[in-house]
SEKOL-363134 format. One line per 8 residues: their letters; for each residue x, y, z of N, C-alpha, C, O. Coordinates in steps of 0.05 Angstrom, whole numbers, m for minus. Example, Ala and Ser with C-alpha at 12.3 -4.5 7.8 and 13.67 -1.06 7.14 Angstrom:
<atoms>
as) 264:m114:156:246:m90:156:264:m66:156:285:m66:169; 257:m45:142:273:m21:143:258:1:157:268:23:161
</atoms>
This chain:
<atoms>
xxxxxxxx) 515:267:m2649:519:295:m2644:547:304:m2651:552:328:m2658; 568:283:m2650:591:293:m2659:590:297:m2694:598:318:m2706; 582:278:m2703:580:282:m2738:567:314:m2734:584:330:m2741; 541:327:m2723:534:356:m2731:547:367:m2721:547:389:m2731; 568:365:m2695:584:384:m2690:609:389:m2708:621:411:m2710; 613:368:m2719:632:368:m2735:634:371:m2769:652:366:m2785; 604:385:m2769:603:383:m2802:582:404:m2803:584:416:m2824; 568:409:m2792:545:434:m2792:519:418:m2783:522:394:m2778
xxxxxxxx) 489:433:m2781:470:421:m2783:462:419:m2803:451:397:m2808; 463:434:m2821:460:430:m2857:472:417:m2872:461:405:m2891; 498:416:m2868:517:390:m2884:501:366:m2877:490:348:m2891; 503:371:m2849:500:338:m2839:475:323:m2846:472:299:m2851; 453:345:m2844:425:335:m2845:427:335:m2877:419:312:m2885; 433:349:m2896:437:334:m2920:444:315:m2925:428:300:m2937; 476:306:m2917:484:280:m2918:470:256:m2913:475:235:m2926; 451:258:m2892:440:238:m2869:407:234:m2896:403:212:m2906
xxxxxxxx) 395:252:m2900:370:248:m2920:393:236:m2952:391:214:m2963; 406:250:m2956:412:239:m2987:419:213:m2980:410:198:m2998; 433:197:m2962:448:169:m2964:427:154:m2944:428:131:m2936; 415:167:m2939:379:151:m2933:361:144:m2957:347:124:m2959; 365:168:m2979:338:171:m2997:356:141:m3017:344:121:m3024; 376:147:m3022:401:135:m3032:397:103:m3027:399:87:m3046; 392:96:m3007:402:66:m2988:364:59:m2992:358:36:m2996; 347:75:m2992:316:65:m2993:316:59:m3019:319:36:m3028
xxxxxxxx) 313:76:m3031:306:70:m3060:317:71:m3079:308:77:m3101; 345:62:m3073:364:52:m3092:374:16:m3084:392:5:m3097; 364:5:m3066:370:m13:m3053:354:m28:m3043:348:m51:m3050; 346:m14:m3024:322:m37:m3005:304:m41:m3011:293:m62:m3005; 290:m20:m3030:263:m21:m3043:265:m39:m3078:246:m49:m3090; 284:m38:m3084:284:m42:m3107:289:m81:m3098:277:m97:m3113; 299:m89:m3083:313:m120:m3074:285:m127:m3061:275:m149:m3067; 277:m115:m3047:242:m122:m3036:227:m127:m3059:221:m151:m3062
xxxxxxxx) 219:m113:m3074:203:m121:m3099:214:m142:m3112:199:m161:m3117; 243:m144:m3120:252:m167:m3134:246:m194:m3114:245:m215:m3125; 243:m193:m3094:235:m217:m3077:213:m217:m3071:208:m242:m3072; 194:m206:m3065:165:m201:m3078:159:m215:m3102:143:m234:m3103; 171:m206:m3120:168:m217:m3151:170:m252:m3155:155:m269:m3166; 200:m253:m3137:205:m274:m3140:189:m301:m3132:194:m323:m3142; 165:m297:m3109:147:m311:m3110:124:m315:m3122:108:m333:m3115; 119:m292:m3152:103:m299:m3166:100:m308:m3180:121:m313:m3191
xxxxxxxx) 74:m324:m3197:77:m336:m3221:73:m319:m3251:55:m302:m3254; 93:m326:m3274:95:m320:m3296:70:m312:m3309:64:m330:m3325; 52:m292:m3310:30:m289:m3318:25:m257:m3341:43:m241:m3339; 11:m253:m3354:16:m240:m3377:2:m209:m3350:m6:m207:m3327; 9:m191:m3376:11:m157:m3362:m21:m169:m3350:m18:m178:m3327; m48:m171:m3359:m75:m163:m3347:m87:m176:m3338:m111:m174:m3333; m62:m204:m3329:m72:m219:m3305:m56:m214:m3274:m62:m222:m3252; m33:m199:m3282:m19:m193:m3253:m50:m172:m3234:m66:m155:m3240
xxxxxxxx) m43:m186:m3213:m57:m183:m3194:m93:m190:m3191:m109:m183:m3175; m93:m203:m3211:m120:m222:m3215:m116:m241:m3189:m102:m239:m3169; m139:m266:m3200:m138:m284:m3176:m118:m306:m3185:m116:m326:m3170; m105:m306:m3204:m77:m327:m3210:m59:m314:m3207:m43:m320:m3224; m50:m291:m3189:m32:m279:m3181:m28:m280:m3150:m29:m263:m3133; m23:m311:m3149:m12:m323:m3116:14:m323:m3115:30:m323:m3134; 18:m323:m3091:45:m330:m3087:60:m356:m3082:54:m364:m3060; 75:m370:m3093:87:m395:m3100:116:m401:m3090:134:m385:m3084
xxxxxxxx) 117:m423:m3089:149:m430:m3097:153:m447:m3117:169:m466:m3116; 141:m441:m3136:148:m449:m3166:167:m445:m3178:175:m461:m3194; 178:m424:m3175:196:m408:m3188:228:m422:m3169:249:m425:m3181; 226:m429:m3146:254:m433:m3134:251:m468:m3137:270:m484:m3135; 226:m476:m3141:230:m499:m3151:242:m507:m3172:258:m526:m3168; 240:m497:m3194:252:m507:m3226:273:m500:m3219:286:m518:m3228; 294:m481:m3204:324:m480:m3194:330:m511:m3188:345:m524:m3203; 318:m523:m3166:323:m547:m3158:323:m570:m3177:341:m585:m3186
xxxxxxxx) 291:m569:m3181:278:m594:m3191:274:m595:m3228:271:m614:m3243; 275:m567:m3232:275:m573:m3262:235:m575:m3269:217:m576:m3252; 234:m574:m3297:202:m580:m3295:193:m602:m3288:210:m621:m3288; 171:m608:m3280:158:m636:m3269:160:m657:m3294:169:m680:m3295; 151:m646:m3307:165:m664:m3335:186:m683:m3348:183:m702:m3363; 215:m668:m3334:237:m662:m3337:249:m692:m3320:247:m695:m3295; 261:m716:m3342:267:m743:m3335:290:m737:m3303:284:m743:m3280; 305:m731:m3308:325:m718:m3285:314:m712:m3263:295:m697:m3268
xxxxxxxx) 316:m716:m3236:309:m713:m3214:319:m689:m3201:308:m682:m3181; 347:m671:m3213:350:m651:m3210:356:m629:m3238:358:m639:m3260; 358:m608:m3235:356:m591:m3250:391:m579:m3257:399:m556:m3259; 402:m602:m3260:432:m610:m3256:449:m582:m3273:469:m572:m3262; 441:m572:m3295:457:m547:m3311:446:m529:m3301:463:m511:m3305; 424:m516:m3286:434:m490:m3270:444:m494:m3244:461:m478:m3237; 435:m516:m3227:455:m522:m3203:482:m524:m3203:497:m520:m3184; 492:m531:m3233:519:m540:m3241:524:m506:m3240:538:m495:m3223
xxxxxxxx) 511:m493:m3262:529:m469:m3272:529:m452:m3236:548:m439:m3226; 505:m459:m3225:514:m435:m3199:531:m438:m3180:542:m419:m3168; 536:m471:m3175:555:m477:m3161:588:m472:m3174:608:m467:m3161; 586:m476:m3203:608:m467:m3208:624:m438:m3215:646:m433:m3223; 594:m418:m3207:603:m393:m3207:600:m393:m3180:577:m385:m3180; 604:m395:m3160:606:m389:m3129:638:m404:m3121:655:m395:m3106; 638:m426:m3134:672:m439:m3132:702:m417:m3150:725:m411:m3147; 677:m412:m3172:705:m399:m3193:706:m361:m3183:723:m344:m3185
xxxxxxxx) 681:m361:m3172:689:m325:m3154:708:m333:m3135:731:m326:m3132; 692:m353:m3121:719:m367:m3095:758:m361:m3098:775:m350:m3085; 756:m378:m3125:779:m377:m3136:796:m349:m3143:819:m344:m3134; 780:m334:m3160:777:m308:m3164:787:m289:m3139:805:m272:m3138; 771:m296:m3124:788:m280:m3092:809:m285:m3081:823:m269:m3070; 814:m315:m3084:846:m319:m3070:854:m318:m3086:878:m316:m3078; 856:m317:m3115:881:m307:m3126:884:m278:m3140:899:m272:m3158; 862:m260:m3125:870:m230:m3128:882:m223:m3099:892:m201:m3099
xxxxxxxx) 883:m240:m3066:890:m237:m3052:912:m245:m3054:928:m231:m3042; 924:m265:m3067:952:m275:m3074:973:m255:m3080:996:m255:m3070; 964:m238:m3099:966:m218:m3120:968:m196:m3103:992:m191:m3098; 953:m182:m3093:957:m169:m3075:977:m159:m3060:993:m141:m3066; 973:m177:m3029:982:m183:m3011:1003:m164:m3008:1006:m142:m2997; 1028:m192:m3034:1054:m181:m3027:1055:m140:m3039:1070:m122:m3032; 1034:m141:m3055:1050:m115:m3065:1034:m95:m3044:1041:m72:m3041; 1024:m101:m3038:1005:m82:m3016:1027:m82:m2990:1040:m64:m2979
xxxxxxxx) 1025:m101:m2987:1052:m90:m2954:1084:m78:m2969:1099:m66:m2955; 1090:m82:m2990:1115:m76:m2998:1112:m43:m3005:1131:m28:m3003; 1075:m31:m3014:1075:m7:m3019:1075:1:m2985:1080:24:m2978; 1071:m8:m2975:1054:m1:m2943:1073:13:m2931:1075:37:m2927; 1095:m14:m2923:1115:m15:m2909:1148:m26:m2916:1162:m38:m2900; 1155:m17:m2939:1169:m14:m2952:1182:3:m2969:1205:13:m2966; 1164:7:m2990:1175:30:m3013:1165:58:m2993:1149:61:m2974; 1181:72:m3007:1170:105:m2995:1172:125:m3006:1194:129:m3017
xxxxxxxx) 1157:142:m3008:1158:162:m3020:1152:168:m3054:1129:168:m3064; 1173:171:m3068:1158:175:m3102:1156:148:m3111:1146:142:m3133; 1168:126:m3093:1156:92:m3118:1132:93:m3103:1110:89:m3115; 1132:97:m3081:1091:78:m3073:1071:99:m3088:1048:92:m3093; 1084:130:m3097:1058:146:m3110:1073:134:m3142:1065:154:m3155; 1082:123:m3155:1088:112:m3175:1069:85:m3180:1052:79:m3198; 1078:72:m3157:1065:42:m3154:1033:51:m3164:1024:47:m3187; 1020:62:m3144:994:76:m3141:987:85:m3170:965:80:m3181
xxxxxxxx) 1006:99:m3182:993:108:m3203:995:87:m3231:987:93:m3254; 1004:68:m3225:1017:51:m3254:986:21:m3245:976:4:m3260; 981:27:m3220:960:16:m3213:921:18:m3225:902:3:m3232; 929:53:m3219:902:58:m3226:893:68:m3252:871:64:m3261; 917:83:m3266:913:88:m3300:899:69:m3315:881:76:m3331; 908:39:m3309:896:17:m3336:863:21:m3328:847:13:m3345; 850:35:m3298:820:38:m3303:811:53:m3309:786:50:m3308; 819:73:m3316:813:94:m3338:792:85:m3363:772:95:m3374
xxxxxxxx) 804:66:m3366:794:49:m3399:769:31:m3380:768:21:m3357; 747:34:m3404:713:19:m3390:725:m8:m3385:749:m13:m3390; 711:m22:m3377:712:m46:m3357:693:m71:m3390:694:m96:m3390; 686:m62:m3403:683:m80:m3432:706:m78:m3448:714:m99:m3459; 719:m57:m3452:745:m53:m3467:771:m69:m3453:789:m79:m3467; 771:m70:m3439:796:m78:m3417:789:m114:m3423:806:m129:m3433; 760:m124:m3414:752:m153:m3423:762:m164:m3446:775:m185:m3446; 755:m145:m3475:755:m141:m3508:789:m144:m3512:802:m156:m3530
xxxxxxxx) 797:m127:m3488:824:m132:m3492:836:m153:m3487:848:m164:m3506; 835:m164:m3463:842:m193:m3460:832:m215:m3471:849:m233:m3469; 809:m221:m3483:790:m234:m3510:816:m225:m3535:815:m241:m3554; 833:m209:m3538:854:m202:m3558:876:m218:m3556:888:m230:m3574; 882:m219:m3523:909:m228:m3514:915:m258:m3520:933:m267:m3534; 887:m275:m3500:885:m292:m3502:875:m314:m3530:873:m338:m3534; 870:m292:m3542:856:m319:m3565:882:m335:m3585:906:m333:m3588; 861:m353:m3595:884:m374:m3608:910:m355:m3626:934:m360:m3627
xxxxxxxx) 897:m335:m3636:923:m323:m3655:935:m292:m3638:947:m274:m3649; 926:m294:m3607:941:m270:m3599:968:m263:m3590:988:m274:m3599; 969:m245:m3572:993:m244:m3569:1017:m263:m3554:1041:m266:m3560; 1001:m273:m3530:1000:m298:m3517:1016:m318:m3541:1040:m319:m3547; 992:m333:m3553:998:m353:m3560:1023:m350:m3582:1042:m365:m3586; 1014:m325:m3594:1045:m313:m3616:1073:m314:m3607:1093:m322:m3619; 1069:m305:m3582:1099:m310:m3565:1103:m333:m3555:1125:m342:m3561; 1092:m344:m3544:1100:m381:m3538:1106:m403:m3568:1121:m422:m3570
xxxxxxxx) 1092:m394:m3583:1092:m409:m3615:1125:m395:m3621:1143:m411:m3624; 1131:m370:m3623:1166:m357:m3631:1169:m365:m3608:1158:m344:m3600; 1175:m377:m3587:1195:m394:m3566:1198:m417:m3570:1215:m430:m3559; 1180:m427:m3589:1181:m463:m3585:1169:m475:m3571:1165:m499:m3575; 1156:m458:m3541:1148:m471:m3517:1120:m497:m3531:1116:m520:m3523; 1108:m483:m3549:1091:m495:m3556:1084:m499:m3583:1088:m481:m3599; 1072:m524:m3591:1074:m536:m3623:1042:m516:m3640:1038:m512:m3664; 1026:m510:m3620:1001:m512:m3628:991:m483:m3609:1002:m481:m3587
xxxxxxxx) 968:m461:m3618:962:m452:m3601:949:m460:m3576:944:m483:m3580; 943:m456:m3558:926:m462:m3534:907:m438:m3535:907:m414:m3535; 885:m462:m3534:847:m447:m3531:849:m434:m3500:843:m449:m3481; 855:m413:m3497:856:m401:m3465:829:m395:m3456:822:m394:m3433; 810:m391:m3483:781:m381:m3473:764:m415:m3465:747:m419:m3448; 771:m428:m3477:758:m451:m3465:763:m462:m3447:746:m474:m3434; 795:m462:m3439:809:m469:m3409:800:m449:m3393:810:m451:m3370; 784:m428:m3394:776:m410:m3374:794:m398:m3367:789:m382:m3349
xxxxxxxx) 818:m400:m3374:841:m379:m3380:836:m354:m3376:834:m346:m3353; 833:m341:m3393:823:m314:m3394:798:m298:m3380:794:m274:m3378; 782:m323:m3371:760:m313:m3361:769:m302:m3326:760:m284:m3312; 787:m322:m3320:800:m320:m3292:810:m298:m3293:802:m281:m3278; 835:m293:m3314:850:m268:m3316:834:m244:m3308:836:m230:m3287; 812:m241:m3335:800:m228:m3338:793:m211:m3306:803:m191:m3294; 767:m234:m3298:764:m227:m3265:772:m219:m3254:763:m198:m3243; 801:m232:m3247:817:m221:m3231:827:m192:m3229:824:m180:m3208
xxxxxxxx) 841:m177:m3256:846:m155:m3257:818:m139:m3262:821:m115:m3266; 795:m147:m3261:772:m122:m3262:771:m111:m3231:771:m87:m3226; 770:m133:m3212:773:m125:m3195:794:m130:m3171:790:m140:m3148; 828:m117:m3186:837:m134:m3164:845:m107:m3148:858:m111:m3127; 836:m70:m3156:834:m49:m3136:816:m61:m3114:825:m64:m3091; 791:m67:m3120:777:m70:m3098:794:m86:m3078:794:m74:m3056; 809:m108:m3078:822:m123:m3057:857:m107:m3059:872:m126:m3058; 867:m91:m3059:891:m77:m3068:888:m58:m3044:897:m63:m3021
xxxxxxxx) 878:m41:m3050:872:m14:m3035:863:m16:m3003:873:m1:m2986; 838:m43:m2996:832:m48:m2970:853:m61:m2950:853:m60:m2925; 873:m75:m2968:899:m85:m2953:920:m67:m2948:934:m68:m2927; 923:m48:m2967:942:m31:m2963:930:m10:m2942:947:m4:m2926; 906:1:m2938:904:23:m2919:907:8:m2889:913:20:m2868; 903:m11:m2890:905:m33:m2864:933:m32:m2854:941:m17:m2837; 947:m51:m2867:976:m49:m2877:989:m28:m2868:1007:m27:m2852; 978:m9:m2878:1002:16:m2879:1003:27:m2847:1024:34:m2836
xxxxxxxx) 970:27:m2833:964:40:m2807:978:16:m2786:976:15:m2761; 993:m2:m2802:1011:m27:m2770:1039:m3:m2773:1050:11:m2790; 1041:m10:m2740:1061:5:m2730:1094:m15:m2743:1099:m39:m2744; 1113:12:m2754:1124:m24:m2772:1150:m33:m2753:1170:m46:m2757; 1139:m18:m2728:1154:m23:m2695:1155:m53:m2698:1176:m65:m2699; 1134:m65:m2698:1128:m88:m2684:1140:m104:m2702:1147:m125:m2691; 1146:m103:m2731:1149:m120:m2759:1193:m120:m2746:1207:m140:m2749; 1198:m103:m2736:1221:m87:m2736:1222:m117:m2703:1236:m137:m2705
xxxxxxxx) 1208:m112:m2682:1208:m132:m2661:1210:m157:m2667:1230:m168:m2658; 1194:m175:m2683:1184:m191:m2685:1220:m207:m2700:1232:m228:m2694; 1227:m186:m2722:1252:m201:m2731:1271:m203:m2716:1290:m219:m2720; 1269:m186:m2697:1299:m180:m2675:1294:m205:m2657:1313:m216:m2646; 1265:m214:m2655:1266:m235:m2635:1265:m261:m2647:1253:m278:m2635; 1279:m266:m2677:1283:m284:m2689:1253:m302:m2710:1253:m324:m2721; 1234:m282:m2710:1218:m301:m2722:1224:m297:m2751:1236:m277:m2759; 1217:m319:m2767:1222:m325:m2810:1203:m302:m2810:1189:m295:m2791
xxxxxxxx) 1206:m294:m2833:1186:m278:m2856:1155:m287:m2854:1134:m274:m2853; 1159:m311:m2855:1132:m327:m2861:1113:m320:m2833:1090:m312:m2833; 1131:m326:m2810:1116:m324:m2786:1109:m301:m2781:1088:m300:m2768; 1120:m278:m2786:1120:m245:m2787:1090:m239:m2801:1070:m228:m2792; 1093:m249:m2823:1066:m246:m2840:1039:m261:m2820:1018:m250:m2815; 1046:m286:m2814:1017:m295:m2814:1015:m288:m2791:992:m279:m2790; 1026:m284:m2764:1021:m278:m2737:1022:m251:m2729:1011:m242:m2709; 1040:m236:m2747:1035:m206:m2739:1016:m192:m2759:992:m188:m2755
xxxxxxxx) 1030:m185:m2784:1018:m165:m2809:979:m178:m2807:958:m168:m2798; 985:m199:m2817:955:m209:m2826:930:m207:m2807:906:m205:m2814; 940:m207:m2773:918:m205:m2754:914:m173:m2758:891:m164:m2760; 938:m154:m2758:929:m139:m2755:910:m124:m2783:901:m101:m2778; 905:m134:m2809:893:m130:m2829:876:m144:m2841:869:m147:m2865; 869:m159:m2807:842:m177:m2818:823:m159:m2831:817:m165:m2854; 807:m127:m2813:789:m113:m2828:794:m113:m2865:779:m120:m2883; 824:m102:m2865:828:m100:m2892:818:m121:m2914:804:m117:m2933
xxxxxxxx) 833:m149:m2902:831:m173:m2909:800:m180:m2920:795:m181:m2944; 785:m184:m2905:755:m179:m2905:745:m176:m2920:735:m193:m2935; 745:m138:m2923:731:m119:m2938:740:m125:m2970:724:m121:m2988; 765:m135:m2976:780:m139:m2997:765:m165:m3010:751:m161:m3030; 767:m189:m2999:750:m206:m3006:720:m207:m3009:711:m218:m3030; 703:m196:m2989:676:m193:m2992:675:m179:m3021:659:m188:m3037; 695:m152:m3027:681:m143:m3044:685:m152:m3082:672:m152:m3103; 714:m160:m3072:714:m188:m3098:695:m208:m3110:690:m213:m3133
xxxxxxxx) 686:m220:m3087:671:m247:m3088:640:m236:m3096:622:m250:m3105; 639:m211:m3091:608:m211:m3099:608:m194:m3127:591:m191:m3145; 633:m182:m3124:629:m183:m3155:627:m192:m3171:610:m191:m3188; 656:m213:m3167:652:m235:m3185:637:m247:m3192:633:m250:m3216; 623:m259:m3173:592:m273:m3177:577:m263:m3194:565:m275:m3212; 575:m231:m3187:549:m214:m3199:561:m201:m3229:548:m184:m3241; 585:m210:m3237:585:m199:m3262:581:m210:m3288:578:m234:m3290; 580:m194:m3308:556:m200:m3333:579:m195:m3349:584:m217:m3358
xxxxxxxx) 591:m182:m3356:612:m173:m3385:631:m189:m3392:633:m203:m3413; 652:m187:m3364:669:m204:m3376:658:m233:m3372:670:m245:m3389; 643:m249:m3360:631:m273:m3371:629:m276:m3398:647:m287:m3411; 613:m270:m3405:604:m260:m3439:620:m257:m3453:620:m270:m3474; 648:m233:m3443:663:m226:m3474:698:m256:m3468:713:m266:m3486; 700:m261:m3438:721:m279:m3442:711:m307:m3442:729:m323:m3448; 681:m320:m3436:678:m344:m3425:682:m358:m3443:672:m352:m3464; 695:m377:m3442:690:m405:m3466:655:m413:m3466:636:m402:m3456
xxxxxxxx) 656:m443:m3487:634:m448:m3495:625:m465:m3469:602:m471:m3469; 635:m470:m3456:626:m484:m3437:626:m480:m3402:624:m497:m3384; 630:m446:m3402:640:m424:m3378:615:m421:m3376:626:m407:m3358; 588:m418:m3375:561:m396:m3369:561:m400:m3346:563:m419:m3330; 560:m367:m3345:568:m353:m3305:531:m354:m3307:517:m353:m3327; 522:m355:m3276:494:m355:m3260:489:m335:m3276:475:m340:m3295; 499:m301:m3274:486:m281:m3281:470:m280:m3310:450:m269:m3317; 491:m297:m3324:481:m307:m3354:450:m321:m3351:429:m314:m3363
xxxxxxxx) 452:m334:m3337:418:m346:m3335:407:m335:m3326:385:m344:m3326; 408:m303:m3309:390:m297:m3291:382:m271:m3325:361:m265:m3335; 403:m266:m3329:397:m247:m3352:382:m251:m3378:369:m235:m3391; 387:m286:m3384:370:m295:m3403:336:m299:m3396:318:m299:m3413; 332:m304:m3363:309:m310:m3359:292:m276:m3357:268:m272:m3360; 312:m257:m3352:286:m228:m3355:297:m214:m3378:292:m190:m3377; 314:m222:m3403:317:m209:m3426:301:m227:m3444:280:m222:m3456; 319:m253:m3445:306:m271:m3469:280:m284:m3469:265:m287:m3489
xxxxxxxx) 273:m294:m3436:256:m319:m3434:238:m300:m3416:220:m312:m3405; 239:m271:m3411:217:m259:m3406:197:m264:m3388:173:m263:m3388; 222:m273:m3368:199:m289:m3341:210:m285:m3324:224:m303:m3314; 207:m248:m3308:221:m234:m3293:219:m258:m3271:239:m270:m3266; 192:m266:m3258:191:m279:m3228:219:m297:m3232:238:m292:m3218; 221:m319:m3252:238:m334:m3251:270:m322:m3246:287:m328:m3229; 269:m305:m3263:299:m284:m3261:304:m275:m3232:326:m274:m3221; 276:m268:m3218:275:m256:m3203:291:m272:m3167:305:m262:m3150
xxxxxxxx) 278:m304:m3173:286:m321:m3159:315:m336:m3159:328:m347:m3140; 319:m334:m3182:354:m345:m3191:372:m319:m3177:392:m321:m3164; 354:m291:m3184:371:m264:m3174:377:m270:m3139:398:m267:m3127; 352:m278:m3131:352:m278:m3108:368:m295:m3084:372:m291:m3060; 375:m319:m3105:380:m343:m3096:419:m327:m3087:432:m323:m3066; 421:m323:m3115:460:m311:m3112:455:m283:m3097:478:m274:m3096; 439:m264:m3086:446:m254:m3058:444:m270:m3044:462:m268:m3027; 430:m288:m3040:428:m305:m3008:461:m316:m3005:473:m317:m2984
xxxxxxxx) 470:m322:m3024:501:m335:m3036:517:m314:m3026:536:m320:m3011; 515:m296:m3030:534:m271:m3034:538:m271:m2999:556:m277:m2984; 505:m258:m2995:512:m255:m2956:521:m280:m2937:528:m279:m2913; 520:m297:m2950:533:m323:m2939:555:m326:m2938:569:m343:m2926; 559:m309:m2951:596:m316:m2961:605:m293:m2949:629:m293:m2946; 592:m272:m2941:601:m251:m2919:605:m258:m2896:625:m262:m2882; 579:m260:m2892:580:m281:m2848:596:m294:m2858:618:m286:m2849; 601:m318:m2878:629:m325:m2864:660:m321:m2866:679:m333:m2856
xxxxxxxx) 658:m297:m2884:681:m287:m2883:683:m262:m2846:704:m259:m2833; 667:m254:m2844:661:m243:m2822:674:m259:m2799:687:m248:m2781; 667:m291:m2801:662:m310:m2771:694:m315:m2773:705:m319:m2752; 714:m317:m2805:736:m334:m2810:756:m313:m2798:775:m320:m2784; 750:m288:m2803:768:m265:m2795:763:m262:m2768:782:m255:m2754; 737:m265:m2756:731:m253:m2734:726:m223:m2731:730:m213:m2709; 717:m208:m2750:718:m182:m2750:677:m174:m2749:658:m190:m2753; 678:m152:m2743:646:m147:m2745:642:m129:m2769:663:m119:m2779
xxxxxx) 615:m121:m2785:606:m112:m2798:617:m79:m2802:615:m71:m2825; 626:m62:m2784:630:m43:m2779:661:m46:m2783:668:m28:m2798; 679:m59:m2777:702:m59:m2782:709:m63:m2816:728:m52:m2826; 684:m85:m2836:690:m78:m2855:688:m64:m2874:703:m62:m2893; 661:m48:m2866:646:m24:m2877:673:1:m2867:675:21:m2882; 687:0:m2847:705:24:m2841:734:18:m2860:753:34:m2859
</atoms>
């Protein structure tokens, strides 16, 4: 009753149907069918829904087990590639929180006035430019004859270029700055709302820098903290481009297989179940970012 008192009955009841119609069938309906799907078997257009159109776990089997055929007892290169895109998002988050952090409390509670709207803006300009161009760009930086390696080769530092796309070099970079607003912005509005009374207490009563940070700033920006990481980590996971335009030959992110199985290999159910498998990953890695902070669902959605 306060949202219609505070917005009209027509604002509101708009609002309330559009980010309903929005959240149904842009979301829940569309992730239902894909899990739906994902228990079916691979069958041509004018046998779906015939009598060989049961529902299986065929499809989350070959994740595991690989074909029955298949000498290997597990299905070791996509278990490999998913586990090592759930470790390298991992990575991906603490070191856009690394990154962060400090410049987020220094805009917070530090700079003031025309540097933090400076900071802010020298921040958000480079996303102006699409999110393939920005990849294409770093695929520039990093390769054997870029700029990178051009400037370490005129220092001497190094005899030989360095392959950054096969060290996964660039693919990390890459990551990192696609999305390091998403974890930037949720620390800083956190950040900024601590009273900087207590930052001001805490030194008068002799605690280091270090202790200031982890026992005052950080509890109070667990929400921030959170929301910053959740929304890193599932990006990361779930992205397709820069995999593709920075990965080395030996980088294939999960999304790569889930995309080859309903572009190339044309066997949505299977796509469907690999899709399904990295949300189950994704919300796992929420609850426990949820349980590690101690914060609830509502604190990181706010």
């Amino acid at each position: 009753m306060r949202f219609v008192r505070r917005n009209g009955l027509f604002l509101s009841g708009y609002l309330l149907v559009a980010v309903t119609v929005w959240i149904v069938f842009m979301i829940v309906l569309p992730q239902l069918y894909m899990v739906d799907f994902s228990f079916r078997p691979n069958l041509p257009l004018n046998e779906i829904g015939g009598p060989d159109d049961k529902y299986t776990l065929e499809n989350y089997r070959y994740l595991v087990f690989g074909r029955p055929t298949d000498e290997a007892l597990l299905n070791w290169l996509h278990l490999e590639v998913f586990f090592r895109t759930i470790i390298a998002s991992i990575c991906v988050t603490l070191l856009d929180f690394c990154l962060c952090y400090p410049l987020a409390y220094y805009m917070a509670q530090v700079a003031r006035g025309g540097r933090t709207r400076l900071l802010l803006l020298l921040l958000i300009l480079p996303f102006w430019v699409n999110e393939i161009l920005r990849a294409f760009a770093f695929r520039l930086l990093f390769a054997s004859g870029g700029m990178i390696n051009t400037a370490l080769l005129g220092l001497g530092l190094i005899e030989q270029p360095i392959d950054f796309l096969r060290a996964d070099v660039a693919l990390y970079a890459g990551l990192s700055y696609a999305y390091i607003l998403l974890m930037m912005f949720p620390i800083y509005n956190a950040v900024e709302s601590l009273d900087h009374n207590q930052v001001e207490a805490a030194r008068d009563l002799g605690a280091p820098w270090w202790h200031i940070h982890l026992f005052v700033v950080m509890p109070f920006a667990k929400p921030g903290i959170a929301a910053g990481c959740t929304m890193v980590f599932m990006l990361s996971a779930g992205a397709l481009a820069v995999p593709q335009i920075l990965g080395g030959p030996s980088s294939l992110w999960f999304t790569q297989v889930i995309y080859d199985w309903f572009y190339q290999g044309g066997n949505w159910p299977q796509g469907s179940a690999y899709a399904f498998v990295l949300l189950i990953a994704c919300i796992l890695f929420v609850l426990l970012v949820m349980r590690l902070f101690k914060v609830g669902l509502g604190e990181i959605a706010r």
